[in-house]
N, C-alpha and C positions, 0 to 999 in steps of 0.2 A: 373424609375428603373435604368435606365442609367448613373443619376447621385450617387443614390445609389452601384451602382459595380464599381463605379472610386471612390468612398471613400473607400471600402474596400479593391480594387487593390491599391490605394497611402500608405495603411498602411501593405502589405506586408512583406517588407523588416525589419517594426517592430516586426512580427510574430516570435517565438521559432523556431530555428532552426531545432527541434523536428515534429514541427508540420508542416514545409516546406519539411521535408524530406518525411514525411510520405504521404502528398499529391501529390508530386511531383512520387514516388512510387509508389504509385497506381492508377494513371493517364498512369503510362508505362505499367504497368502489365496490363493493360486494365479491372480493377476490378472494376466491376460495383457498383457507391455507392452512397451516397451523405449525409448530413448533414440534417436530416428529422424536427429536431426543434432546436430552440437557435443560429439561425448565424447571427443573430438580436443583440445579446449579448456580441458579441466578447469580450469587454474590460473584459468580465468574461472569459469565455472559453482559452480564447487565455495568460493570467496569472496563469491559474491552479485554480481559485477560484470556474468554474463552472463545469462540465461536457459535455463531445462532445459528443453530441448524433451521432449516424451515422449508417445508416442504409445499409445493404449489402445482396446484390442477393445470397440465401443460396448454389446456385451452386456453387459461387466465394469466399464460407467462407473460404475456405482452403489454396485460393490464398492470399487471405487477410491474414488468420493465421502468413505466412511463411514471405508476408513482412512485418506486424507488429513488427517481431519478427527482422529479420533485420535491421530496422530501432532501435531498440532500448523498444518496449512494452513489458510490460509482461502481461501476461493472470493471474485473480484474483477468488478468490472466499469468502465467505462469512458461506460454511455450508450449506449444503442440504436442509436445511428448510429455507431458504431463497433465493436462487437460482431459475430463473424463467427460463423456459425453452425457446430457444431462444434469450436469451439475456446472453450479457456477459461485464465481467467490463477489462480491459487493462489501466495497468498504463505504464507511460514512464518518465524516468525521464530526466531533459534539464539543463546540468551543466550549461550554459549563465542563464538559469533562477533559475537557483539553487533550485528546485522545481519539484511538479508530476505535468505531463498532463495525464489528466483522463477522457478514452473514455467508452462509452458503446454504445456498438456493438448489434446489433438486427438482426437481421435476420427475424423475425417475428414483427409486430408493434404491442406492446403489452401496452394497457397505466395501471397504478397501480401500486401499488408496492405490496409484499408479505405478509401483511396481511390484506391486505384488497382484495375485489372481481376484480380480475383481467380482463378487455377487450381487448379480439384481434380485430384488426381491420385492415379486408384482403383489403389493398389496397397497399402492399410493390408493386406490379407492377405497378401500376398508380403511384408512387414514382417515382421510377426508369426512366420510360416511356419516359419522358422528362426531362430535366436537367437545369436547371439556373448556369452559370457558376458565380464562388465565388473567396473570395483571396485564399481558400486552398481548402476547400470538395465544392461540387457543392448542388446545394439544387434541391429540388422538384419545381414543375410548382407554380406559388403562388396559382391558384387553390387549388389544392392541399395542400398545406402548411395552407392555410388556413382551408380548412375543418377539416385538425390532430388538429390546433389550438383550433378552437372553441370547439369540439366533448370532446380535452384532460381538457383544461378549467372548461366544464362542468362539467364532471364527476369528478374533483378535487373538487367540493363544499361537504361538510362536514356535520352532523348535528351540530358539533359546531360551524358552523357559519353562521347558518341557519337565529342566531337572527338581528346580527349584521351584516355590510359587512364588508370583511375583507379587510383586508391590501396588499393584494395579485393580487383582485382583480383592485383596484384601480391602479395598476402596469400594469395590462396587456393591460390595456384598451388602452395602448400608442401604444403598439405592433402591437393590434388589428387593430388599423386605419393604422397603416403601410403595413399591410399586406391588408386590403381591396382595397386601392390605387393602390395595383398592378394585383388585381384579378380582371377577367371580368365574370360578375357576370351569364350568361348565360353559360359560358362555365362552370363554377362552376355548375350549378344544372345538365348538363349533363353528366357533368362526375360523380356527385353524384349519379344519377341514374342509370350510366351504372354501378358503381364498389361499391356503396353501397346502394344498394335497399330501405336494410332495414329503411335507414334514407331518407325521404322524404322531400321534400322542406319544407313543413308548422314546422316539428320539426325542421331543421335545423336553419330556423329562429327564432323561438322560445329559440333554446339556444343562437342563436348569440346575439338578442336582450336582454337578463337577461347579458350578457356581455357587449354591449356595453352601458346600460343606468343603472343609479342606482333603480335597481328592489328591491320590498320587497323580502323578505324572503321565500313566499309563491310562489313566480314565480319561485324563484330559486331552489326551494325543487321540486317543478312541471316539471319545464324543466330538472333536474336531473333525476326521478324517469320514465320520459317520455323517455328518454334518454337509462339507463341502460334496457329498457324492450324490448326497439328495440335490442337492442345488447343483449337479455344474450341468446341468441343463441350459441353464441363465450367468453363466461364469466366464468371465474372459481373462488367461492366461497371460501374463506381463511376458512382450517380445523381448527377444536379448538387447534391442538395439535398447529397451525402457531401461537394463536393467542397467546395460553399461553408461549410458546418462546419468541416471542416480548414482552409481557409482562417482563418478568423474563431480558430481555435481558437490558432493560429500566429500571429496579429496581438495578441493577449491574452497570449501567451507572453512576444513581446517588450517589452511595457510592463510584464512582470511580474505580471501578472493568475492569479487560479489559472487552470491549464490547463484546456483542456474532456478534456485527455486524462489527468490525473489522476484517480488509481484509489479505489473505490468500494467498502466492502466490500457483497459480496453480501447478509450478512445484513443490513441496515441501516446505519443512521446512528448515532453516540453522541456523547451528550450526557455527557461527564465535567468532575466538580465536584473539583477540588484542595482539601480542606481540609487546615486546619492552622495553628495559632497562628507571631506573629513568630518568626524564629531556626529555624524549621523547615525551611526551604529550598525555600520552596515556589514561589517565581519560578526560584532555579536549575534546579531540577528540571521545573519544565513548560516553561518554554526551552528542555532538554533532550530532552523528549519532541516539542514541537514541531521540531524539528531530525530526530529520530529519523521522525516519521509524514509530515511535510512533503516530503519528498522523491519522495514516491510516493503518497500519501492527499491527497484535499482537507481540511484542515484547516482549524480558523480557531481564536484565543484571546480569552477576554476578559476584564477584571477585573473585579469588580462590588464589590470595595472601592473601586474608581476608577472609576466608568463615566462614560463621555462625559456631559459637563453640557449639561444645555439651556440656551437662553437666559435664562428663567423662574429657573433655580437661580443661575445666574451673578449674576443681577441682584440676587437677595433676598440672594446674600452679600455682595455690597456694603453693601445697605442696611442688613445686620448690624452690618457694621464701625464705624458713623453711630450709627445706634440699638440697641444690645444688648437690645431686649427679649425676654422669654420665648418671645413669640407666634411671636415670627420664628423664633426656633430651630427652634418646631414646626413652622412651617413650611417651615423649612430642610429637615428631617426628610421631611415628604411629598414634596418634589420629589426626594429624592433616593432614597427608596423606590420612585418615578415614574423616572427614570432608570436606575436599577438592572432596574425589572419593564420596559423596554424592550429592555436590551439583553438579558437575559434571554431573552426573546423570539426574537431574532435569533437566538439560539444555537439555542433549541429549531428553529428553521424550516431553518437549519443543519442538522442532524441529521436531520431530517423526511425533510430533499433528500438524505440519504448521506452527509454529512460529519463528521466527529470535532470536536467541537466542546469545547477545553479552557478551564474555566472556573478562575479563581481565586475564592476569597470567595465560593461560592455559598452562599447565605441555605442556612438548614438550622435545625428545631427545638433540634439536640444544641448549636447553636452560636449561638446568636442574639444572644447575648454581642458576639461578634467581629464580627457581622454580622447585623442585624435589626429588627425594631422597635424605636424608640425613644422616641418621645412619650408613651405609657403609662405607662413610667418612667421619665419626669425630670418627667411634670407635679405629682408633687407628693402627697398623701395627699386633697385635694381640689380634682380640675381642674374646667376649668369647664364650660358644654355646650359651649363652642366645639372646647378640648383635647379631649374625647370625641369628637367628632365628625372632629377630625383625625385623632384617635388609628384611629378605625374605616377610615378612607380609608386611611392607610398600612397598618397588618396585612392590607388585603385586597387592596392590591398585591402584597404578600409571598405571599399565600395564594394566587395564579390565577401565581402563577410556577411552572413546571412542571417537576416533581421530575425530578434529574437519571439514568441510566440506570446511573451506575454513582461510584460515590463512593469515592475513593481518601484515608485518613485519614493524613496523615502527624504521627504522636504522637511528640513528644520529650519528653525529661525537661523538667521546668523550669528545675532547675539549667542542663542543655545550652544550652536556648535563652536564659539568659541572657547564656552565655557568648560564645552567637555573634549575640546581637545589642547592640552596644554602642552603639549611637545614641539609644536609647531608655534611660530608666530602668527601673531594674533590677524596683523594685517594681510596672510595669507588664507589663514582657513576662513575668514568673511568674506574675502575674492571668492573663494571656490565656491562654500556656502550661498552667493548671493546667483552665481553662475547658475545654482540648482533652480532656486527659491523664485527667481524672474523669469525661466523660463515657460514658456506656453503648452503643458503637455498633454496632446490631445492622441487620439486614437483609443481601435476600441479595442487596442490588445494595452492599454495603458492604465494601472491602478495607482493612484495616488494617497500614499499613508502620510498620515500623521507624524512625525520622528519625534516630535516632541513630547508629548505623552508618554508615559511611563513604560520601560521595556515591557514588561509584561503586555501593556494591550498593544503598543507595536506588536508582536509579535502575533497574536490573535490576530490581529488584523491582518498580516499577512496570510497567515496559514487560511484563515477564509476566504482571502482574495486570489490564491490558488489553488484550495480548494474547487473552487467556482469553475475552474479554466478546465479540468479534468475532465 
């Protein structure tokens, strides 16, 4: 074991800055915790590829909460019909890894997942009890560690693949001999006996051995069902309504539909407005972000310089193209301020329901320029009642569009954006550009990046600066 915690102490200083803070943090807070399975794994965990299990004294949840939160996690969720009581998901994100780190948090040791038969298994004090110090979270006695090992092992066999051994299995069996190496096997049955009765030496062997030797199918079905009957004292049975959710959830998967199992920040929904004049990179960069929250956030995007046309709009720009007159324009004008305060809308409901909702072109006072009412000015020094009266219908679609949650400015020079936007004339995109660049933008739902700086730290800089808002 010795030479085992000086390989994991020499790769420290490799660790996410993320995940050095957070153990270093709650080593001072004196919050009782440890790392109850997977510190075996690191090259997973410690890249974001796996999850950190980490188990915490439910007295000290709160303390944990608050420096989670300091450190940079956030608290997640899934939906109530998937949510296990006890346990909780926290992401953190780590600009040097440009990446989540993804903890679940226990308080209760609960092995399963939500639709299948859930077991507790009250040994979170024999956890805690004693500590193995680690390169971040500390883990459980190997005892112990062993016993959550075999017990969770077990109960992971399936009936499909009951027939066959699985590929899973052939993985853990490496673990397993790692972890008996450091267990002394007498104190193992005695702590088995004091803190879980219910499993007795002859079963616990029984399941250790269907793990460590290539068992049929018939041992493995045995040592499970031996297994689950000593525990379903502390077992709770997945409702039909779980199962047909997962179900539904997993048929929306496959057509590519958001997941019902994509994650939630706990604090709410947000609604984020992308400004920023042409040449500012503001489609790269929220493609990017989208790519970045998409993979684990519901997310949705929308343009509202382009927003889906009604029929209504579609048709009056035909009849533009025919008849060029004024009236039309204006009224080009409302249906498209009408189109805009819809999808607008969608977003906001979006975010209502917990989703990140990234907008391009959101209407905004400092920018209206770019994006805003239009009728008002171009009708002229004297419109007519008609132009007034359009003019008052569009401003007050604009006006019942509901201010975004958090507003990311991406200001570039002018000179820059004309240099990177060459499709357009030059004397246009430094009008727009400068429309950005002189405005005054204040508020504290308002972050102002850099656009000029090389994509890559745009980008980091965003993701931090919404990070933050979570």
């Amino acid at each position: 074991m010795a030479a085992d915690l000086t390989l994991l102490r020499s790769n420290v200083r490799q660790l996410p800055a993320l995940l050095k803070q957070l153990g270093a943090a709650l080593a001072e807070r004196k919050v009782r915790h440890c790392q109850w399975k997977g510190h075996w794994k690191s090259d997973r965990w410690t890249t974001g590829e796996g999850d950190i299990d980490l188990l915490i004294a439910p007295a000290d949840f709160s303390a944990f909460a608050a420096v989670a939160h300091e450190v940079g996690y956030r608290p997640t969720y899934t939906g109530p019909h998937a949510e296990i009581p006890g346990v909780s998901s926290w992401y953190g994100y780590d600009r040097e890894l440009g990446g989540f780190l993804r903890l679940h948090v226990y308080t209760r040791l609960v092995l399963g997942v939500y639709w299948r038969t859930l077991h507790r298994l009250p040994l979170e004090v024999a956890a805690l009890e004693e500590l193995v110090p680690r390169a971040v979270f500390p883990s459980p006695r190997p005892e112990i560690e062993l016993i959550l090992f075999v017990l969770r092992m077990t109960l992971r066999h399936s009936r499909i693949d009951l027939r066959r051994e699985p590929r899973w299995l052939t993985v853990c069996r490496e673990e397993l001999a790692y972890l008996e190496k450091q267990a002394n096997p007498e104190r193992l049955y005695e702590l088995l006996a004091r803190h879980l009765p219910a499993v007795d030496r002859g079963l616990f062997e029984q399941c250790r051995e269907t793990l460590a030797q290539r068992a049929g199918w018939r041992r493995r079905a045995a040592a499970r069902r031996a297994l689950a009957r000593a525990l379903a004292a502390g077992a709770r049975p997945a409702t039909l309504s779980v199962i047909v959710r997962r179900a539904v959830a997993a048929v929306r998967a496959r057509v590519r539909a958001p997941s019902a199992a994509a994650r939630l920040p706990a604090s709410g929904g947000l609604l984020v407005a992308i400004v920023g004049a042409d040449g500012a990179g503001k489609s790269t960069c929220t493609l990017a972000l989208r790519k970045w929250l998409g993979a684990h956030f519901q997310t949705m995007h929308a343009h509202l310089g382009r927003p889906p046309r009604s029929w209504t709009t579609l048709l009056l720009g035909a009849v533009r193209k025919v008849l060029p007159l004024r009236i039309l324009n204006h009224l080009r004008y409302l249906c498209t301020a009408r189109d805009r305060y819809r999808i607008a809308a969608r977003t906001a409901r979006f975010a209502l329901n917990g989703g990140i909702a990234l907008c391009e072109r959101y209407p905004g006072a400092e920018h209206d320029q770019l994006v805003g009412p239009r009728i008002r000015a171009t009708a002229g020094p004297n419109p007519g009642t008609l132009a007034q009266r359009l003019a008052t219908l569009e401003e007050d679609y604009y006006r019942r569009m509901q201010p975004p949650d958090l507003r990311l400015i991406l200001r570039v020079p002018p000179d820059v954006a004309v240099r990177r936007k060459t499709t357009e004339p030059a004397d246009y995109v430094r009008r727009r550009a400068m429309a950005v660049w002189d405005a005054k933008w204040t508020g504290a739902n308002t972050r102002v990046i850099d656009a000029g700086q090389p994509l890559v730290d745009v980008v980091a800089d965003l993701k931090g600066a919404l990070w933050l808002e979570l």
